[in-house]
Structure formats: C-alpha cells, structure tokens
N, C-alpha and C positions, 0 to 999 in steps of 0.2 A: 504493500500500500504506500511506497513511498515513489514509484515510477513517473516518470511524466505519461507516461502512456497507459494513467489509469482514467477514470470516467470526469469530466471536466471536472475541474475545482479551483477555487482561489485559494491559495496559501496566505497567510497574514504574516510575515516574518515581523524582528524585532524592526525596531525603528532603525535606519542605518545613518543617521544625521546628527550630533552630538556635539557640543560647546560646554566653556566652563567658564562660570561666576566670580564677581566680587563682591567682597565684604559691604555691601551696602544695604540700606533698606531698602524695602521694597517699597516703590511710589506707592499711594494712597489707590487708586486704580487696582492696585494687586494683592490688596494687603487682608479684599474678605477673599479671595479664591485659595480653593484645598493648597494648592504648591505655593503660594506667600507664605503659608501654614507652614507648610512645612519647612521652607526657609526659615523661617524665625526662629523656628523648634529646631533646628542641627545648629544654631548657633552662628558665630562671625567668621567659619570657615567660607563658608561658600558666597558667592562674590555675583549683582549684578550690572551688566553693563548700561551703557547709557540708553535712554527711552527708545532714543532711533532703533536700536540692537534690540534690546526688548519686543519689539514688535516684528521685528523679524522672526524671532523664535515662537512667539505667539501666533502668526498667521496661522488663518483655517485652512486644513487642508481641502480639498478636493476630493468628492467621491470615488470611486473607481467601480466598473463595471464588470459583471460576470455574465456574460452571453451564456444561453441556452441553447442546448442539442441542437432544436431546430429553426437556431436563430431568431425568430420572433418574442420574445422576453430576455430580458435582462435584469436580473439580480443587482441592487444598487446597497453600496456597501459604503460607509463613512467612517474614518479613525479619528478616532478623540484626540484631545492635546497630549501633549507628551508626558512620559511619565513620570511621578518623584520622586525620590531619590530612595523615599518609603519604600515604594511598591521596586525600586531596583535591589536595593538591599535587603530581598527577602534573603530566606536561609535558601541556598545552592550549592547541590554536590556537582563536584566537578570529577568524574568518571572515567577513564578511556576514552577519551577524547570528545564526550558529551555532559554538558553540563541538564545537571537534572532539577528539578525542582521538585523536591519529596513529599511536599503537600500536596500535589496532584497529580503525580507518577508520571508528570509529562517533560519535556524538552523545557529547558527555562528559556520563556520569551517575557517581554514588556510590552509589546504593542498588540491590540486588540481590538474588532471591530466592534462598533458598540449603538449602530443604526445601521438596520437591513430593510428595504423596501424593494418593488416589482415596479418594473416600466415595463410598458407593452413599445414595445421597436414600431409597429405602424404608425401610432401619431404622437409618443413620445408621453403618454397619459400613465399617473403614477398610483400604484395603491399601495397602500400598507398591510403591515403582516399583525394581526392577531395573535396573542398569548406567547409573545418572546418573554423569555426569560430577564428579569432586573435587578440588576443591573446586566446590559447586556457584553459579551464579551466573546466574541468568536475568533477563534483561533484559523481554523480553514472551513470551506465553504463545497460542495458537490452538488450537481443536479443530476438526476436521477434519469438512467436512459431513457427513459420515454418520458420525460420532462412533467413528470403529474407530481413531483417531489423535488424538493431542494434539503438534504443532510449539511448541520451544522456541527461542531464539535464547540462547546461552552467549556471555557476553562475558567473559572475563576479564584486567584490563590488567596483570598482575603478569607473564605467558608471550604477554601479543599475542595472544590467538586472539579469533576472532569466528565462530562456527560454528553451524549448524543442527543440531535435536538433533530426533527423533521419537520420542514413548512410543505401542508397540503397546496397547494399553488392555485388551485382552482377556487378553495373557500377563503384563502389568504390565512389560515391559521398557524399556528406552531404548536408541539406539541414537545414533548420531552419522553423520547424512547426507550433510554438504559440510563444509568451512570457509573461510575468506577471504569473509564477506559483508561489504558495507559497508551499514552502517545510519548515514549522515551524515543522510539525510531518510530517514524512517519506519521500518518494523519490519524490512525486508529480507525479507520472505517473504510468501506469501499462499496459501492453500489454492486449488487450480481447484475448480471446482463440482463433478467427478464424485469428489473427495477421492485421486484416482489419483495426485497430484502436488502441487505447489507453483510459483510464479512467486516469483523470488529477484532481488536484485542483490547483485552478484559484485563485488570487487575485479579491474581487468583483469588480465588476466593480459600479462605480460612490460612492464606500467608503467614500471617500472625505479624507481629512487631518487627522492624529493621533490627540485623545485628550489630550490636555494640560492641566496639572495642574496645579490650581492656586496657587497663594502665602498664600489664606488664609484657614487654614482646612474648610471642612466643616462638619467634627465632628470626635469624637473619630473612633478609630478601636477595635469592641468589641467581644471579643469572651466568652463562657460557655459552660459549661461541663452539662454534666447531671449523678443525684446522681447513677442512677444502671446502668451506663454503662459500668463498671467495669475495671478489669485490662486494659489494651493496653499500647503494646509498640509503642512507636515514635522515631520512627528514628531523627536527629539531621541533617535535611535536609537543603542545600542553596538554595538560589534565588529562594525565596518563596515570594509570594505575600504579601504583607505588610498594605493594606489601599484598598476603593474601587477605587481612582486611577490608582492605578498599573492594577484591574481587567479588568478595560475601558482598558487600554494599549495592555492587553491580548489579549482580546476581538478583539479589532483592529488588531492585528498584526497576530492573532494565525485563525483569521475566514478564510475559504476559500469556494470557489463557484465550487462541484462537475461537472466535463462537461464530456463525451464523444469525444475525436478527432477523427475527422477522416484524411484518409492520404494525402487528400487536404487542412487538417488544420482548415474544420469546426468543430465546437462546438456545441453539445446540452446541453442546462444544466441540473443535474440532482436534482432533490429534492430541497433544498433552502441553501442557506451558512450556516453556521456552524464552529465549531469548532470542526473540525474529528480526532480522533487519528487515523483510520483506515479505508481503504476501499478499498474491496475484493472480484473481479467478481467470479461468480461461475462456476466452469470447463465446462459448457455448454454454458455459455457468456448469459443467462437471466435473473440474480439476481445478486445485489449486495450486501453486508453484508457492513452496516456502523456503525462504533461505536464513538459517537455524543456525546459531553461533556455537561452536565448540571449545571446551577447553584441548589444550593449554592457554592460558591467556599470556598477554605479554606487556612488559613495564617498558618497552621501546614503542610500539605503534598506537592507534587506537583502535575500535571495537572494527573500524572497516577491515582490518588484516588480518582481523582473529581466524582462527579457523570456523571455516563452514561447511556445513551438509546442506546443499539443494536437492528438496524433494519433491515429488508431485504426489498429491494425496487427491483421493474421492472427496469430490466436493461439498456431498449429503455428507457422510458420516466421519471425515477427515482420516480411512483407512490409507496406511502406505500402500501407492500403486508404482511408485518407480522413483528410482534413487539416482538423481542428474550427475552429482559429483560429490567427492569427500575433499573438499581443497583442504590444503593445511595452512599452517598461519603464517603469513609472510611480514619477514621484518625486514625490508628496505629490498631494493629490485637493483638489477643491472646501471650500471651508471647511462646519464642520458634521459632526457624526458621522453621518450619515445619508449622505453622500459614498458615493460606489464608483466603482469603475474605469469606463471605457467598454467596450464589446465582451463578449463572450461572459465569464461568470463562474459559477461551483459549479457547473460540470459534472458529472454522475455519470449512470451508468445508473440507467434506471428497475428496480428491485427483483424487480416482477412482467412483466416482459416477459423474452421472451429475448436482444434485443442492440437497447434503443433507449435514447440517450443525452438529458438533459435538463437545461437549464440556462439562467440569466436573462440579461438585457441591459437594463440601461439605457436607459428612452427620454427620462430627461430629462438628458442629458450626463453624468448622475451626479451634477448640481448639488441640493440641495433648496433650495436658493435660489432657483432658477428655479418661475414656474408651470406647473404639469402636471399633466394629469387622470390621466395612466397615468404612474405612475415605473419600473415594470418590466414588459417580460413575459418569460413564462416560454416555452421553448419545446420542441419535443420534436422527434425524428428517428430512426427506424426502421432498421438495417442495410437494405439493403446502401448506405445512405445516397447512393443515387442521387436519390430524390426531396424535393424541399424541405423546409425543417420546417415543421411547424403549430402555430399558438398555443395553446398549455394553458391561458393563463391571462394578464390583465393587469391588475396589481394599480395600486391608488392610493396603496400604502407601497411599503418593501422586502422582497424573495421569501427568508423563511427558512425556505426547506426544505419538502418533503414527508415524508409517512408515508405507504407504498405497501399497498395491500392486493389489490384486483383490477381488473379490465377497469372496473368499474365503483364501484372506493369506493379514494378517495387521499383525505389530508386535507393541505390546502396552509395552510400558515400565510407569513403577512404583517405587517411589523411598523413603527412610524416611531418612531424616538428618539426626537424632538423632543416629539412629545405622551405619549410610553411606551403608544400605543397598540397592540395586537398585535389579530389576527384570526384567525380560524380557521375553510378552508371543506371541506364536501364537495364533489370534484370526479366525474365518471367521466373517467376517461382514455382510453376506448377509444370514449365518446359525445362528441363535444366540440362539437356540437350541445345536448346537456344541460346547463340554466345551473345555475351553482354556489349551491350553499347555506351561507349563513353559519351555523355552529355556535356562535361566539361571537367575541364583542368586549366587552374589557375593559382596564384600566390594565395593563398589565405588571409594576406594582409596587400591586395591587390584591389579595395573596395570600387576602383572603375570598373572594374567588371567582374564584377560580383553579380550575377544572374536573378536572386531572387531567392524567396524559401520558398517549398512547395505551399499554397493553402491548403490547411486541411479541414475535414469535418467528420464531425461525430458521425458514427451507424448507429442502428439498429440496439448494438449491444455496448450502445457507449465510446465503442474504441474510434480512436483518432483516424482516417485514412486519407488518401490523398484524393482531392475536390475533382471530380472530373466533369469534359462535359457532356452532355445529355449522348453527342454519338461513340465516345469515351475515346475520343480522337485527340484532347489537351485537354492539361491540367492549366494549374493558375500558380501563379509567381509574383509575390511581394515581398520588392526590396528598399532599401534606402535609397537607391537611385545617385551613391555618390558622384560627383563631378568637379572637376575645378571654381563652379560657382558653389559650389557648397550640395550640401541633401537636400534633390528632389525626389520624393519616396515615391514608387511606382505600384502599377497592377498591367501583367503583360497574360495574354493567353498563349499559351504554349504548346504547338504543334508538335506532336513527338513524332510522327512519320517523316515530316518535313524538315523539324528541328528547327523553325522560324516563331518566333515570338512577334505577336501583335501587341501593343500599347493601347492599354483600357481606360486607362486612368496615367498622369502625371500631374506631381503636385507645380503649381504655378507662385511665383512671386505674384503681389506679395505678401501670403501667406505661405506656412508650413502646414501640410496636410499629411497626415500618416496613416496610410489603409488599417485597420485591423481586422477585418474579416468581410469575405463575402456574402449576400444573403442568401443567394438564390441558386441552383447549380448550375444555371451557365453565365454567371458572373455580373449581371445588369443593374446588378443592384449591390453598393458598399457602405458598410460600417468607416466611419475614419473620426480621428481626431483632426479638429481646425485648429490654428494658432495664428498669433501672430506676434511681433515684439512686448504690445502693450493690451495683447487679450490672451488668457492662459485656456490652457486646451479645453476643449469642449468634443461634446459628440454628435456625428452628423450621420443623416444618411444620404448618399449621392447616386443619381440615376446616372449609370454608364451606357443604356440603349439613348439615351434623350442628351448629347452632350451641351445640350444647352440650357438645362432642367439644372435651378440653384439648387444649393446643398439644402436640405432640411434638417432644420438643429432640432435635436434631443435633449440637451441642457443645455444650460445658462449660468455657467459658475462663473464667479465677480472675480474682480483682481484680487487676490488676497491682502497684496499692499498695495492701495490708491494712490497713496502719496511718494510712488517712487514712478509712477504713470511717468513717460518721458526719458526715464534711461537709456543713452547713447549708448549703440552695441552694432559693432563691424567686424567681420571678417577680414583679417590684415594679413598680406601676405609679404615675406622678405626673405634676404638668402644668408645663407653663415657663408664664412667664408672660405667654403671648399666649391660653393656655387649650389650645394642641395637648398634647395626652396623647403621654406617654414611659413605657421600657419598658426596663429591666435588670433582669440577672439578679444579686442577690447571695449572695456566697458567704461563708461561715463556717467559721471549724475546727471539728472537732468536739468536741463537750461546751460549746459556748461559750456564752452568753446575756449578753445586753445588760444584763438587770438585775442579774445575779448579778456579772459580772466588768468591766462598767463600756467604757466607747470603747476599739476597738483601731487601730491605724495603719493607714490602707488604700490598699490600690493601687485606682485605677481606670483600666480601659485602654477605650480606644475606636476607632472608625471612623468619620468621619462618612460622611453618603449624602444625594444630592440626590432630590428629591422633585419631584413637580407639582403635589401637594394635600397638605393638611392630613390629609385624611382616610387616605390611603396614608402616609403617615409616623408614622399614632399606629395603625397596626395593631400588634395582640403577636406579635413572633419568637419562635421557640424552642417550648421545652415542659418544664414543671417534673419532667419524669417520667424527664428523659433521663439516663442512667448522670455521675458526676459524674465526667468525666474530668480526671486532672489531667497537663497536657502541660506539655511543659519550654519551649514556646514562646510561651503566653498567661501569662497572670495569675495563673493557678490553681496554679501551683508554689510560689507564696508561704504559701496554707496550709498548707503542711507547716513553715512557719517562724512561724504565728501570724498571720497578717496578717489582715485583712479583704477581702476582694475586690469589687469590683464589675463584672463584665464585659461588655463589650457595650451600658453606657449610650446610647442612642438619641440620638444630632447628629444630627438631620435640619437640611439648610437646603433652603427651601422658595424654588422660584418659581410661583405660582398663572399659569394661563394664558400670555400671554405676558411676563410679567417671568421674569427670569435670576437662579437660586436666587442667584448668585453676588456679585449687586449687594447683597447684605443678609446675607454670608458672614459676615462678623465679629461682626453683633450677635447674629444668631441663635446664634450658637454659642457664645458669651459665655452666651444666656440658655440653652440647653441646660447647659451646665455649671454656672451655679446651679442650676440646678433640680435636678441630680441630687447638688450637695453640699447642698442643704435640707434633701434629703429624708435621704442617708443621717445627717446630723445629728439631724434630727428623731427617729429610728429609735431614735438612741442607741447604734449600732454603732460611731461614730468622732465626731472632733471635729475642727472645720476646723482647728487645729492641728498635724493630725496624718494629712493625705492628698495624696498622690502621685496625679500624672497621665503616662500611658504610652500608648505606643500605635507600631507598624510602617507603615513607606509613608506614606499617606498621616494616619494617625493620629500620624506624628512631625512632620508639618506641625500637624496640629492641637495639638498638644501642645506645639509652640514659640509657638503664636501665642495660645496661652490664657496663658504664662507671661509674654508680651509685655504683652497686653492686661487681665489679669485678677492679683488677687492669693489668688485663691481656695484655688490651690494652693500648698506647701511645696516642692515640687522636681517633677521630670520626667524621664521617660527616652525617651528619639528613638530611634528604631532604623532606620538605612533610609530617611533623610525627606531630600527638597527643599524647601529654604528661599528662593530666589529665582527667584519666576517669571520675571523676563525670561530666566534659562539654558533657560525651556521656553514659547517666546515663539505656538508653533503649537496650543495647545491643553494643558490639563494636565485628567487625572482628568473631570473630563462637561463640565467648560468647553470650548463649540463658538467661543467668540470668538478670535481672535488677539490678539495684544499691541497691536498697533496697533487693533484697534477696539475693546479697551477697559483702554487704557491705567489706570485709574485703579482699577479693581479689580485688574489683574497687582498693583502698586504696594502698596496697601489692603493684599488677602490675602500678602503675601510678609512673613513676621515677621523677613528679615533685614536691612527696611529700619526694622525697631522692633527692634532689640537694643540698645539700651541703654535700653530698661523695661524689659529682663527683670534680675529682683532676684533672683527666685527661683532656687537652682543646676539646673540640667541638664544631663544625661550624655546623649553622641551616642553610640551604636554605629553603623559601617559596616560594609562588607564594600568591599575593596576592588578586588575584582573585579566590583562591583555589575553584573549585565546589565540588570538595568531600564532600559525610557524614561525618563529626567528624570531619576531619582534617581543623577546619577553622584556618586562618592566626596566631587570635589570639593564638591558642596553643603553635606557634615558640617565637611569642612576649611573650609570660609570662613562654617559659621554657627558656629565653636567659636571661630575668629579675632577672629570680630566680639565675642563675648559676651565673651572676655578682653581684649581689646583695651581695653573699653569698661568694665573692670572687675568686670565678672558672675562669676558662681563656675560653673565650668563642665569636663569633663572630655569628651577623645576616646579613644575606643578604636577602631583601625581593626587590623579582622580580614583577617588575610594568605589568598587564594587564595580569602575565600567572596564568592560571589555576592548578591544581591537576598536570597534566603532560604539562611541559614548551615548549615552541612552535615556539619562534623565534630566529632566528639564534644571534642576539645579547645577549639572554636572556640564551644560551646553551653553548656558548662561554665564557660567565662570570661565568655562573657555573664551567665550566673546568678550569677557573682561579683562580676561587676561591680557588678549590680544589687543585690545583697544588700550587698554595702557601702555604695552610694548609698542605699542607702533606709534602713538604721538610721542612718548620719549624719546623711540633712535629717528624718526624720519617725520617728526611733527604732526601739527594737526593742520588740517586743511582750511584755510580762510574762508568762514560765515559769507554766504554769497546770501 
C-alpha cells in the first residue's frame, strides 16, 4: 500500500517550508491565536521577525485538488497554518530509519488536512461533506474504483487515534469505518478493485504495552564484516537502530495485523502480523503481493535493506500461494549510483493483466563497474505462478519502470546515471516474440527535448494505464515544454504507428498554464492550472476541439499577499567565463527601478547541479509567467522587506564525457558566482558591497565554500549544510567516488578544511533533529567551531525537535529572524521607499 501504482490518492506529507524566530513579542494581532500561545509559553528562546516577514509565514494557503476515476468530481482539500512547536515536539521514536510517533503507531508527520469538500468538474459547483470527524485531520486521501467512495485515514496525536474514515459521495456523508490502523510504512488502507472493501493494516490486537529498556545493558552491540565481501558503499544514514533494544521497539511499533474491511467495517485477517513495507491486491482483487521484513536486522542501513520475503497470498483468506523471493539484507551496494541490489527488485503487478506480477534482476551483480551487455532484465509471471517466468525485456541500462496500456502497447523506460542517458521503448507484452521499438533517447537532463509523460487514467479496477485514443492508435503526452524562452507546458497527441506528435494544447505568454489531466478519452477537453506573475494558480477547464472557447475557471483563490501585488520578476540570462550561458530569475519589490532609486542589498540563494554537457547546463529553467510566489522558505520573503532577490542563479559544474564534474568543483563554481554578481552589478540592481549569499543542503555547502574561497560576497547564511566530507566518506550528493578513491577532491571540496579564509560572517541554521544522509547536526556545530575558533564572525542557531526541512511555525519565524538581522548587519537595510 505504499506504490504509486495503487488506487488514486493524495498523500498529505509534513510541511516542507521552515524558518526561525526572534526573541520578540508577539504584535497585538497575534497575541489571542493558539501559536502566540505558544510562543509566550516556550519563553525568550524563540524569536519573531518583523510584521512584513510575519505575514509571509502567515499567508493562507491554497486548496489542492484530488481528481476522481472518472474525472468529473474533485475532492477539495485545505491545510491549516502551520504547526507549533507543541504539536512538533510530540514524543518521536526514531527507528531504522523511520521516525515513529507511538501514540498512533503511525509515521510522525505535522501537516494535516483539516477541510474536505466535493466540486462537480462540469460547472465548478461545490458541496460539503457530512459527519467528518473534529477536529478534522487527514493524513492521505483514496477514491474508491468506481468512484461511489472517497477512504480517509484521520490521525490525530492530541486523543491517539489512527482511524479509517469513508465519504459516501452521492449523500455527501462520512462515516468512521475501523480505528487502530498502523500506518508506520504507507497509507494503511487500499481500495480492492470491485470498490466492495478495503485491504488495511491493523495495530495487533492484544500486543500488550511497548518494551522497556532496562537500566542495565545486557550486552555489547556487535557487529562484523566479512573478508571477501568487498567494496560497498554506505550511505551515512540517521535513526538507525543502535542495540537489540531499539529492534524490540521496532518490532513493537512497526508490526501490523493485514485485514480485509468491509463496508460494514468487518474484518478478516489476512496471513499473520508482520512487519510489511508493502501490500498490493492484484487488479482482479484475488492475490495479494506482501513484502515482509526479516531479521537479521542491521545498525548500518534502514528498515529498506533489511531482509525480505515477497509473497503472494489468497486474497479471501490470506493463504500462502507462492513465495516471489527471500532477499537478504543489504548493507551498502557496489560503488557508483547506478548500483542495485542482486535478486529480484520493483516488483508490482502488471496494470493490464488480471494477476501477473513483474519485476527486474540484475545480470551484472548490480556492479556498473563490471562489463555487461544486458545490466537488467525484466521479467514477468502469470498466477497461478506454477509456470516459469518469461523475459519482457533486457535492457543495456537500468529498468525504471513501465506504463501499462494493453496486451499489446506498455512503454518501458531505461535509464544509466552515469551518462544521464534515459530511453524509452514500445513493448507488446502479450507478443514477446514482437521486438521493441525505441520511442526515444535522450540526456535526462536534456529538458528541450524532453517529449512529455504519458497521460494516464484510472480502469475499471483503479489501476493507473496509459490514456488512449478511442481507435487506440495515440496516446497523450504532457510536458513542460522547456525552451530558451523559459516553460511553455504542452499536450501533444501521439501517433505511435507514425511516431508524429500533434500539439493540442500550448501554454501562451502571458500567462503560465500547466495541463494536469485530461477529461475525456480523446483528449478535447483539459484540466490545467492558470497563472500569472500577480494571480496565483487556479483551476480551469479548456476546450481543445473549440481552440477559441476561453478557459472556464473552477476557483478563484486570492493572492495570498496583496501587498506584495507588483513584484519585479525576469528571467536573466548571462555567461561565466568559459562562455557556458546561465540563467536566474531576478526579483524586485515593487514600484522599484534601478534608475530611479539606485543598488539595493541583495540576497542570492542557490543550488548547484552536476551536469554532463555544457549544452544541458545552459538550458533556461522556469518561466517568467509563473505566479510570483512568495514563500517563507526561499529568498522571496525578503521583498517584502526591500531587498533585491536573485533566485535560482544557475552553478552548474560540468564533467564533459568521462571526467568527474567534481574534479573542477571549486573553480567552476567560483566562476558561476562571478558571473552572476557581474551581471546583477552591471544591471544596476545592487553593488558588490552590498550582496549576501544563501542557500539549504547542499546550497549551504556551496555557500560556505564560496565564503572560503571567494570575497565576492559580504556574509552568508547555511541552513542544513555538511561541511566535511570525510563524515560522508561513501559518496555525497552525485559524487559516485568514495573517499579513498579520490581522496583529494573529499579534501579540495570540504570548506571546513578552509575556515580560516573565511572573512566574511556567516550564520548556520540547523535542525537538530536533522534526518538527512550526511547532513547530521554535528557538521553546523564543528563548521561554526572552526570559523570562531579561527577568529571568523560567525553565529549558530540550532532549532530544537526540527528535522532536515523545519516545521513549526515558531521554529520558521526564528529563522526569518535570524536572517533578517544577519543580513541588515553585514549588507544593511534597504532604504524606506
């Protein structure tokens, strides 16, 4: 139940947007709401920034939509404000690499939907839902194959419940199913194909109480290698099991009890409890596909590597009917990102069949080190899986993924990091006698000719397939449409006899229009979001038979901040000086002009990204048409305080062929950064006096090492960033080398071994809970050490209870404090216009 290829649903994750406070009161305006509350009550830790910033973090968000099977309803979902520091600092176990929250046996999240309502798609007319649950709080969302049902999953950790929730769709009601699910791995529920029921997992029943660890060990925690097991890279994983302690706690929290509901809210159970990462009826609704975690467990990996048993059980009574594989537990793979496990791997059933399961294997160890004509095939097997599998396909990269259509049209893509090469074939799956036809090959990071993704649409039995048309002669294809003028997102129909593509649809300046589904099966009718710099997205529908029939809007969401209406935002293009062409977006407050009011103070935040060519790396991102959002977690929060922005400045560092982007990391990056303080110099927006460099993850790596190496900038702010590669010695970010084979790039690119060149001040923010690979806490704590130590002007802030991306509203508001004071001390404040 955790596939993308199970029956539509919306996932609600955590909030991914995060800042942090100053010690201040809270204005009058905020002082009756819950989170003023709660500020006042944590005391003069926490910090907020000035009203402008305030309101930034405060903006309403915007509903989000969940399309139904057969397109005509939409499920309308709203997230509340963000959360408090309260509800972040519940109690959370941190597991094998899954943080748990033990009051409701579920995945610890913060962010929850908490208003559900029905639109009918014909004329945009809205009802509400009866008897939801309140306070309301949905975690993920399903509609039910035959669309007479919408399944909710209600977590709420203030009362402990974790409950299944079903809206009748036709009387608009809700009702309340089961409760005690565990959703520790995936959604806890899943529609059968005849929509009659649900497949669930259950908290067991009569578990008894969590075990407690005592005070006294009762022995070491020991682990061994063995001599010829050879290279393996290990990832630099958190919240990893530690003792056999911790594996009891697992054990307890992560087992669940497989049931069958029905739509009276009985249960059958299926098989015996377990600890499931997955499970997955089969598009006929008489097999399930479970994949079941075994011991040994391990203190290197998390719960993904453990050992597993994939098995296919009777879907009534959940008898063993056939045993897919006994993988074992894998602690780190062959060096190279292109690595994968040995043995059977992406299992799922195939879409268009009734119960035949398909999935890859490794024929070259898993190594791409090794030479090999075939690195995977794919394979396939039929119920009642008495007779052998047969090869679908064997590829010369790695098998990612099909798009299922019929007996005789699947499209198999294949892909290999190393060169960013991807493929894309037509296969028949039911001829396999019939050789496949390549549709394309292209860079992966080639977005001018990037083709499209297939549209797909629900059947019958839920499953996702690919949209065809009525004589099932093309499918449908929406892409970004990137271009030198920026993204104009398309809808082409696509001849697969011919292999010509017709243009259905193109989004036009100047607005940005982004298809997201079709209504109809020969394409005449789309779903899209409209934009435009100073109108945030909304939904429409557009007639593609009538190309002169205006779009019909479905909502009408407001700007979230009015008073920023008029922000200056272009696509600027310039070259570094090896002559590759670069690409940000700058931004301005509004009413502002270069001529008229003279350089303003500017933040620019970045990213970098490795490249294979020159000519992929000076492609244009974005699109100058898109709603100017301003979020409390990029850059853009600072116009509301004057600032100048430039977001998204283009670091590419390039390896052509076979050299390693990363052997010539520092200088390229070094000339990407002048080049885009040249430019905005040249512009007249700002003056090198007077510009700030920023950036999260891997952009506070870059941002420590431009301050090291470079005097370009006045200060910097890190958020989130590892400073010393040897703590992530197996690989960091798209580096495939280990530390031992190339020791002098870890060394080179690490700016914690150049802190004392850095002159200029910079502020760390962390979370000290960080779950990321590599970025543990400690890296902020020992590059803020070394920069004071060494005499540097430098400040920590580490945020209690947040993670990798920061999460409650007191902990986002101190961020923006932070920064707002860091940045008018090293590069001022911007002159009251």
């Amino acid at each position: 139940m955790t596939g993308t290829h199970r029956s539509a649903r919306l996932i609600v994750g955590m909030a991914l947007l995060a800042v942090a406070p100053l010690a201040l009161a809270a204005p009058a305006t905020r002082a009756t709401t819950p989170q003023a509350a709660v500020a006042a009550k944590v005391g003069q830790g926490y910090q907020l920034p000035s009203a402008a910033l305030q309101a930034v973090v405060d903006a309403p968000r915007a509903p989000s939509l969940s399309l139904s099977p057969r397109r005509d309803l939409a499920a309308m979902l709203q997230s509340p404000p963000l959360p408090s520091i309260e509800t972040v600092a519940q109690p959370e176990l941190k597991l094998a690499g899954v943080r748990i929250n033990p009051a409701t046996h579920s995945a610890s999240r913060f962010s929850f939907v908490d208003k559900l309502w029905l639109m009918t798609i014909a004329d945009g007319k809205e009802r509400q839902i009866t008897g939801l649950p309140q306070p309301l709080s949905i975690a993920s969302l399903a509609w039910s194959p035959d669309q007479q049902y919408l399944a909710f999953n209600q977590v709420h950790a203030t009362s402990g419940t974790n409950e299944l929730w079903i809206v009748d769709v036709a009387s608009g009601s809700a009702r309340r199913l089961l409760g005690d699910l565990n959703t520790v791995f995936g959604d806890g529920y899943a529609w059968l194909p005849d929509s009659r029921g649900l497949l669930a997992t259950l908290q067991p029943k009569g578990q008894g109480p969590a075990p407690v660890a005592g005070g006294i060990p009762t022995g070491p925690a020991i682990q061994q290698t063995q001599a010829d097991a050879g290279v393996r890279a290990i990832r630099t994983y958190q919240d990893l099991l530690s003792n056999e302690a911790d594996a009891r706690l697992f054990d307890h929290y992560a087992t669940s009890q497989p049931v069958r509901v029905a739509l009276n809210g009985t249960t059958t159970p299926l098989s015996s409890a377990g600890v499931y990462l997955d499970l997955d009826v089969s598009p006929d609704g008489r097999h399930v596909l479970a994949e079941r975690v075994q011991r040994p467990y391990s203190y290197l990996v998390p719960a993904d590597d453990f050992a597993r048993r994939i098995e296919v059980w009777n879907a009534a009574d959940g008898k063993l009917e056939h045993t897919v594989a006994n993988l074992p537990l894998v602690e780190g793979l062959p060096t190279g990102n292109d690595a994968v496990p040995t043995g059977v791997r992406n299992v799922s059933w195939r879409a268009d069949a009734e119960a035949t399961l398909v999935w890859a294997e490794a024929q070259d160890g898993g190594d791409p080190n090794r030479e090999a004509k075939v690195r995977d095939a794919v394979l396939m097997q039929a119920a009642p899986f008495e007779a052998p599998p047969v090869t679908l396909a064997q590829l010369g990269s790695r098998y990612a993924g099909i798009q299922w259509g019929r007996g005789d049209l699947a499209l198999l893509n294949e892909s290999w990091w190393k060169s960013r090469v991807v493929k894309q074939w037509r296969i028949a799956p039911d001829q396999l006698d019939q050789a496949p036809q390549l549709l394309s090959e292209r860079s992966s990071q080639d977005r001018y000719n990037d083709p499209g993704r297939p549209a797909l649409v629900r059947d019958v039995n839920g499953r996702a397939r690919l949209q065809t048309s009525s004589d099932g002669r093309s499918i449908f294809l929406l892409g970004l449409g990137a271009s030198p003028e920026g993204d104009r997102p398309f809808v082409d129909r696509f001849d697969l006899e011919s292999r010509q593509a017709t243009r259905l649809f193109h989004s036009q300046a100047p607005d940005y229009a982004l298809p997201q589904a079709l209504l109809d099966q020969e394409g005449t009718s789309l779903l899209l979001t409209r934009e435009s710099p100073d109108v945030p997205p909304n939904y429409f529908v557009q007639s593609l038979a009538d190309t002169g029939a205006a779009p019909r809007a479905l909502t009408r969401f407001e700007h979230p901040l009015p008073q920023l209406r008029g922000v200056s935002k272009e696509q600027i293009r310039y070259k570094r000086n090896d002559g590759v062409d670069l690409t940000a977006t700058l931004m301005l407050p509004p009413g502002y002009t270069a001529k008229k009011d003279g350089p303003l103070p500017m933040l620019m935040w970045a990213y970098p990204g490795e490249f294979k060519t020159a000519a992929a790396a000076s492609q244009v991102t974005d699109s100058p048409y898109r709603f100017n959002a301003i979020s409390y977690w990029g850059p853009q929060a600072f116009l509301a305080k004057g600032y100048a922005v430039l977001v998204s400045p283009s670091m590419p560092i390039i390896g052509e062929g076979d050299k390693e982007p990363n052997d010539t990391y520092l200088p390229q990056l070094v000339a990407n950064a002048e080049a885009a303080v040249d430019e905005v110099v040249r512009r007249g927006v700002t003056d090198r006096d007077h510009i700030a460099i920023g950036g999260h993850s891997y952009g506070a790596f870059m941002t420590a090492n431009l301050l090291a190496h470079t005097r370009l900038f006045k200060a910097g702010i890190a958020r989130s960033g590892a400073y010393n590669r040897t703590l992530t010695p197996f690989g960091f970010q798209a580096e495939e080398r280990n530390f031992w084979q190339a020791q002098d790039v870890y060394l080179k690119m690490s700016p914690f071994n150049f802190a004392d060149r850095i002159k200029d001040p910079i502020l760390f923010i962390h979370g000290e809970d960080d779950n990321n690979s590599g970025t543990f806490p400690m890296q902020s704590e020992r590059m803020f050490a070394a920069v004071k130590g060494l005499g540097g002007t430098s400040r920590l802030v580490m945020l209690p209870n947040e993670s990798h991306h920061y999460r409650a509203r007191e902990s986002l508001m101190t961020m923006l404090a932070e920064s707002e004071r860091w940045l008018e001390q090293t590069i001022g404040k911007p002159t009251p216009r």
